[in-house]
Each structure stands twice: as structure tokens, then as C-alpha cells.
C-alpha positions as CSV (number, residue, x, y, z in Angstrom):
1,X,-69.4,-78.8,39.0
2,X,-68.9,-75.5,39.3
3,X,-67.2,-73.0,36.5
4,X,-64.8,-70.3,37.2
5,X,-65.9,-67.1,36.4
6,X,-62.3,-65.4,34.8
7,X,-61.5,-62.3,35.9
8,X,-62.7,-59.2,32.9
9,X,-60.0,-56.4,35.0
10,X,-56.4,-57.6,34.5
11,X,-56.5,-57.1,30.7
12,X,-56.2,-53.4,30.6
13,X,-53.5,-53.1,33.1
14,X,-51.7,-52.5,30.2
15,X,-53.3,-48.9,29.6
16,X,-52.1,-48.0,33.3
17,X,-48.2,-48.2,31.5
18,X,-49.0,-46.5,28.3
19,X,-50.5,-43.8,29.8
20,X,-47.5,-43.3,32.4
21,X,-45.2,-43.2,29.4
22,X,-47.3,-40.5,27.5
23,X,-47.5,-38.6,30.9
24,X,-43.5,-38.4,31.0
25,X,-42.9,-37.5,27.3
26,X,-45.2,-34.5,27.5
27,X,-43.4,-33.6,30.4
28,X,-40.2,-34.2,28.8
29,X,-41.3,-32.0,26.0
30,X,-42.0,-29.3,28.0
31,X,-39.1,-29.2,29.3
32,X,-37.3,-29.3,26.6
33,X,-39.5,-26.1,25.6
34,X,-38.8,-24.4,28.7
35,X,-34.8,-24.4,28.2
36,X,-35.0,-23.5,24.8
37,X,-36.7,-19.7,25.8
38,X,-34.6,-19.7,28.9
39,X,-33.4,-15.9,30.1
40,X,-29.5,-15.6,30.7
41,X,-30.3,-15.1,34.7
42,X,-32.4,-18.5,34.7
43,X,-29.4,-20.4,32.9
44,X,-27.1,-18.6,34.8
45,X,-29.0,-19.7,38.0
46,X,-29.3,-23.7,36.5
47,X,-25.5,-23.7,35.5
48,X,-24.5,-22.5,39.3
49,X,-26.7,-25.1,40.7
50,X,-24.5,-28.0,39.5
51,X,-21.6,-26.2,39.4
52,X,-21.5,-23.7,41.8
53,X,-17.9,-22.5,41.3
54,X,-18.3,-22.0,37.9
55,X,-17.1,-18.6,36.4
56,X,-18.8,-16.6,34.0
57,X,-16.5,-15.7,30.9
58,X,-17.4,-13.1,28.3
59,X,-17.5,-14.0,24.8
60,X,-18.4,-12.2,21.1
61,X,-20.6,-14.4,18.9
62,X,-19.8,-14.0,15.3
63,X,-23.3,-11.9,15.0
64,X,-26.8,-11.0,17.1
65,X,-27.7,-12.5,20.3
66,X,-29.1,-15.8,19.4
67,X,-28.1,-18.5,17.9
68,X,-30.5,-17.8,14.6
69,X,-28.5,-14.3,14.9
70,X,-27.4,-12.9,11.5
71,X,-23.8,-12.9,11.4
72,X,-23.3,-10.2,9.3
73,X,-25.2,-8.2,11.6
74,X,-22.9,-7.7,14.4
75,X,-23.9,-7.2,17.9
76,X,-23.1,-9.7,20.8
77,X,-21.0,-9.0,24.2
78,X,-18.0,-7.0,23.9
79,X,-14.6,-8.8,24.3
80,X,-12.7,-7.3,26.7
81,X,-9.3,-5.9,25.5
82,X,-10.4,-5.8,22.1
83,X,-9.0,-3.6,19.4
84,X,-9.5,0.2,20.1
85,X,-9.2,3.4,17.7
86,X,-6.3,4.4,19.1
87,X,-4.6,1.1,18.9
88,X,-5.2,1.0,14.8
89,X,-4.1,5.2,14.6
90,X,-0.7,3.9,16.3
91,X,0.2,0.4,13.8
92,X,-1.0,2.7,10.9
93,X,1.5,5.5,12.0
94,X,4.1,2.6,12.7
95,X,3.5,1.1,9.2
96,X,4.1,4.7,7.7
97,X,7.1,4.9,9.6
98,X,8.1,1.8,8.2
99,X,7.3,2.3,4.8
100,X,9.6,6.2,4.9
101,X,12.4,3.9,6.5
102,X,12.1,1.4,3.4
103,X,12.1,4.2,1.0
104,X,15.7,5.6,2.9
105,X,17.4,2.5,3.4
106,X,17.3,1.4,-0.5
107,X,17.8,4.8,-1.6
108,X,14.5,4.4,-3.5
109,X,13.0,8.3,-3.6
110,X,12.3,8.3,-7.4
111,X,11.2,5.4,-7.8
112,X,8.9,4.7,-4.7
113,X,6.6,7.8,-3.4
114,X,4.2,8.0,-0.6
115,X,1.7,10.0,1.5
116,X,-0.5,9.8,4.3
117,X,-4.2,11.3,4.6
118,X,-7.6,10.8,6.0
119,X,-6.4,7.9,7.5
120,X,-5.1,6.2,4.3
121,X,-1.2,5.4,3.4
122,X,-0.6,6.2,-0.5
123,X,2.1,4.5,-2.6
124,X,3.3,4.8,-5.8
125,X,5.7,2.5,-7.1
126,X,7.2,3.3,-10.4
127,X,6.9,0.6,-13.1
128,X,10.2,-0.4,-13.7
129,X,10.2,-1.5,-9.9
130,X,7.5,-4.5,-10.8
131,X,6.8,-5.1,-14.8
132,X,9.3,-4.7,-17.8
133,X,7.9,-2.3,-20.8
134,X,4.6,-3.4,-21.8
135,X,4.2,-6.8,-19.8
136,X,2.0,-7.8,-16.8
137,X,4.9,-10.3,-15.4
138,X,6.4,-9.2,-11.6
139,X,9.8,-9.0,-12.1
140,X,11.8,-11.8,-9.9
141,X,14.1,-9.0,-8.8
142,X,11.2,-6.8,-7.4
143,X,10.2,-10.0,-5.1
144,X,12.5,-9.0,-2.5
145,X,10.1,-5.5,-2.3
146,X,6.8,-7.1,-2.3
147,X,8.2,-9.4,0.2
148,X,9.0,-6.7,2.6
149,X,5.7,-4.7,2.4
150,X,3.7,-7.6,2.7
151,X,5.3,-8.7,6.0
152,X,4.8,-4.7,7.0
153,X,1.1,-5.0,5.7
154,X,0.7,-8.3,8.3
155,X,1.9,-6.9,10.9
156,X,-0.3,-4.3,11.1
157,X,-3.6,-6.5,9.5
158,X,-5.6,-5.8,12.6
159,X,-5.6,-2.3,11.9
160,X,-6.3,-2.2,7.9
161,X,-9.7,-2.2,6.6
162,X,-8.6,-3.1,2.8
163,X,-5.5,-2.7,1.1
164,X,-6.5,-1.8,-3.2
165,X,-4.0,-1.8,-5.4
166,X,-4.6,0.6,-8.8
167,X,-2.8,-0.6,-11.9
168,X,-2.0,3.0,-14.2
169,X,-0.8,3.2,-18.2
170,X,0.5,6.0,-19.8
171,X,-0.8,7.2,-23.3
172,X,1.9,5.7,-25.9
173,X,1.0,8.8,-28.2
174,X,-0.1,12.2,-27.7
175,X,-2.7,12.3,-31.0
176,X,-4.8,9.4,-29.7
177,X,-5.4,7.5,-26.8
178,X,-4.2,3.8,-26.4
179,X,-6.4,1.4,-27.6
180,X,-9.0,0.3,-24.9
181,X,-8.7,-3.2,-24.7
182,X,-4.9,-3.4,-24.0
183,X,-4.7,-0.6,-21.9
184,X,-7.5,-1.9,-19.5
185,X,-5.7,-5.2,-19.5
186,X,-2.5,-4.8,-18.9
187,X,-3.2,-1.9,-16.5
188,X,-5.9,-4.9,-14.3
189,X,-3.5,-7.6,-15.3
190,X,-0.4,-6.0,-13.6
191,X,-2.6,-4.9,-10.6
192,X,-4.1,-8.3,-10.2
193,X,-0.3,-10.0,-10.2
194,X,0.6,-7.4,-7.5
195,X,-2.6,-8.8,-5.7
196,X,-2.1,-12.5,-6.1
197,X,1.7,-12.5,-4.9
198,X,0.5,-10.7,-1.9
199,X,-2.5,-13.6,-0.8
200,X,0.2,-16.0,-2.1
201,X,3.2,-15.0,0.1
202,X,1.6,-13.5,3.2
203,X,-1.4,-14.2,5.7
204,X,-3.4,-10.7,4.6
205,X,-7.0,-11.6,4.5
206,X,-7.8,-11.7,0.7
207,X,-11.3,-10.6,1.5
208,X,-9.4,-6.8,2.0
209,X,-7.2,-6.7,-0.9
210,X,-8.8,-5.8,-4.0
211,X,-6.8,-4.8,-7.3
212,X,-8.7,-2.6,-10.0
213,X,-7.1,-1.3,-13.8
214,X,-7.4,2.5,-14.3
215,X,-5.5,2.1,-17.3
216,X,-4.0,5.4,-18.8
217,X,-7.1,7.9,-17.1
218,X,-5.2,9.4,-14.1
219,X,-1.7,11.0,-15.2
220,X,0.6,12.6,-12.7
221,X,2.4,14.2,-15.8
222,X,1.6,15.4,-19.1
223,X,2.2,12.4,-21.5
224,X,5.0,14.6,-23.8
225,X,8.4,13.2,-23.0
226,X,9.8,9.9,-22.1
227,X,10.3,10.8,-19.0
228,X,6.5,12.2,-17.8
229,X,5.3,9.2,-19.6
230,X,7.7,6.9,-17.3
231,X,6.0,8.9,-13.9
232,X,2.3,8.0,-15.3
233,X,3.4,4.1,-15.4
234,X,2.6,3.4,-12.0
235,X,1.1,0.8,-9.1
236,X,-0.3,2.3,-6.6
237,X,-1.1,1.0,-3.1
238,X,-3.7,2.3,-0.5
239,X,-4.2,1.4,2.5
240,X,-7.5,1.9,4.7
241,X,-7.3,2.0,8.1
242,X,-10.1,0.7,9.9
243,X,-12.7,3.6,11.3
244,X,-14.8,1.7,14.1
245,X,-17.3,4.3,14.1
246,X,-17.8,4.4,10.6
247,X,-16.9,0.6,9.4
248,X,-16.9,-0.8,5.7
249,X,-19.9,-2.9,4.7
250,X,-19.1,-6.7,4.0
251,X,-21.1,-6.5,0.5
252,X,-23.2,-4.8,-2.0
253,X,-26.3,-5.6,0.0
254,X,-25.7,-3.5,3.0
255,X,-26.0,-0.9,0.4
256,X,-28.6,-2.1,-1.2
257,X,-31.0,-2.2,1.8
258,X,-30.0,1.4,3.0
């Protein structure tokens, strides 16, 4: 009787697969590597190929070219029709316009004052307009103001690189100065409310309105008389218009690493 000699091949047919599979993953890989260091012109050229009336469309990334790409760093494709120089010169001359027609219309010469320079608006708003004698609290009456410049201030936002708002003291006697604690406080605390009911009832970016206490340092008037006293109790406004050939930094840093 004769035995049958079993066959010592078939068993490793299963290394013929495996090695088919590893094949195609390397290749995968590679491919994968390939896109991810593809040129614009080679994706444009892949994109057209499925779809070939596809359109190209410009559009700005929020910074650098790549998608590691600081974004504070700026950079990217221009966006056609963007904001130009000219466009922010113009809303800033309309707000001033605005601002002398809300001065006229309520009559409000001595107690609002205003001036335009190096492409800033200035405003000074007399303390009885905002805050009672001594106290940090925006008057309900003085709403209606803050109201309107706010809605002025938005409709120009594209054009305003920051809007600071200064809080000012006068020196109670003319011997000694006010004591330092109280006059830095309630000269930040009343610019700070002017600042809060701004991001509160409008859209303004809050990242461009900053409020800052002088306190009783930067008189207009001699502090001798009610009166001159009264003129050094103040909130003033400025507003920056942007400059796009010599823009703000974001933060400290950009300082920092100059």
C-alpha cells in the first residue's frame, strides 16, 4: 500500500496575501505623503481633473500660508474689495461730521468739546453729562448720549483701530493734592463704566476699547474756582483710526520681540 506524500507548498500561500497588503499600505502612505507637500499648481491641476469646471476663488486665512501659519502673523492672499486707506479717512471724517452735528442739534457746546488730529477724533464730555459729584454711577439720563455715540462708533468699526476712554479728576483743594487712592479710583471707575455700557449696548469689538484713570494729573484749567475745577472733571474719548501701513500690534509681545 502505497502512502501519499502531502504536499509541503500550499501552507505559505498565506505570505503571498500579507505581503500584497503591506505592498498597498506603503503605497498608501506615500501617497498620503505626497498630498500633504503638494504645490498650489499640482492641487490646482488634481482639483481640475475631477472637476474640471471648477473655479478658483480667493480667500485670506486668518494668518501665514500654511495651515501651521501663525495667526497673528498676518500674510495670506489678499481679499479682493477689502478695506482701503481711503475708505477708513472717509467713515472717520463722516463720524466727525456726525459727532459736530450731535454737539449742534442738542445745543451741547459747553458741555461736549471735540477735535480732530493725526488721524484721531478727541472728546471731552463734561462730568455732569455722565456721573453726579463724586460718584462713578452713569447717570440714567446720560444713556440716551452714550446710546447715540455708540451706534456712530459701529457704524464706522471697520475704520477704528481702538476707541480709549480717559477718566480725569480735578484737585478738591489748591494746598494739596487729592488723596491718591480715591482719585485713581473714581477717575478708572467712571472710565471703566463709560467702557462697560459701551461693550454692553453695542457690537464694538471690546478687544479695541480700553478705559484708563488719569485721575486729577492733566487739568485744562487752573484748579482756583468752581468753575475751572468743573472744566478739569472730564471723560474723554479718542478714537484711532486705523493706519494700514503702520498697524497696532495685537499684544505686548510684538513689542517684546522687536
Amino acid at each position: 500500500m502505497k502512502v501519499k506524500k502531502r504536499s509541503s507548498g500550499g501552507g505559505a500561500n498565506w505570505m503571498d496575501t500579507y505581503g500584497d497588503m503591506v505592498t498597498l499600505l506603503l503605497c498608501f502612505f506615500v501617497l498620503l505623503y505626497s498630498m500633504s507637500s503638494i504645490s498650489e499648481e499640482n492641487w490646482k491641476a488634481l482639483v481640475m481633473s475631477f472637476n474640471p469646471e471648477a473655479q478658483e476663488s480667493l480667500t485670506q486665512s486668518p494668518g501665514g500660508d500654511g495651515p501651521n501659519a501663525d495667526a497673528d502673523e498676518g500674510g495670506g492672499p489678499i481679499v479682493p474689495g477689502a478695506i482701503k486707506q481711503e475708505d477708513i479717512d472717509q467713515m472717520m471724517d463722516e463720524l466727525y461730521d456726525k459727532i459736530a452735528g450731535l454737539v449742534e442739534e442738542n445745543g451741547a457746546e459747553d458741555q461736549i468739546s471735540f477735535f480732530r488730529e493725526g488721524g484721531k477724533i478727541f472728546i471731552s464730555f463734561n462730568q455732569a453729562i455722565f456721573f453726579d459729584g463724586d460718584s462713578p454711577v452713569v447717570r440714567p439720563e446720560s444713556k440716551p448720549i452714550l446710546d447715540t455715540v455708540g451706534k456712530m462708533l459701529e457704524d464706522c468699526q471697520q475704520a477704528i483701530e481702538e476707541i480709549r476712554v480717559l477718566g480725569h479728576t480735578a484737585q478738591e483743594y489748591a494746598d494739596h493734592p487729592n488723596r491718591v487712592k480715591s482719585d485713581r479710583t473714581l477717575a478708572s471707575q467712571r472710565a471703566t463704566n463709560v467702557v462697560i455700557y459701551l461693550q454692553e449696548h453695542t457690537v464694538l469689538d471690546p478687544g479695541r476699547l480700553i478705559s484708563e484713570g488719569i485721575g486729577q494729573w492733566r487739568p485744562v484749567a487752573p484748579n482756583d474756582s468752581p468753575e475751572n475745577r468743573a472744566k478739569n472733571r472730564r471723560v474723554e474719548m479718542i478714537v484711532s483710526g486705523k493706519d494700514l501701513e503702520h498697524s497696532m500690534p495685537n499684544n505686548i509681545s510684538k513689542f517684546e520681540s522687536q
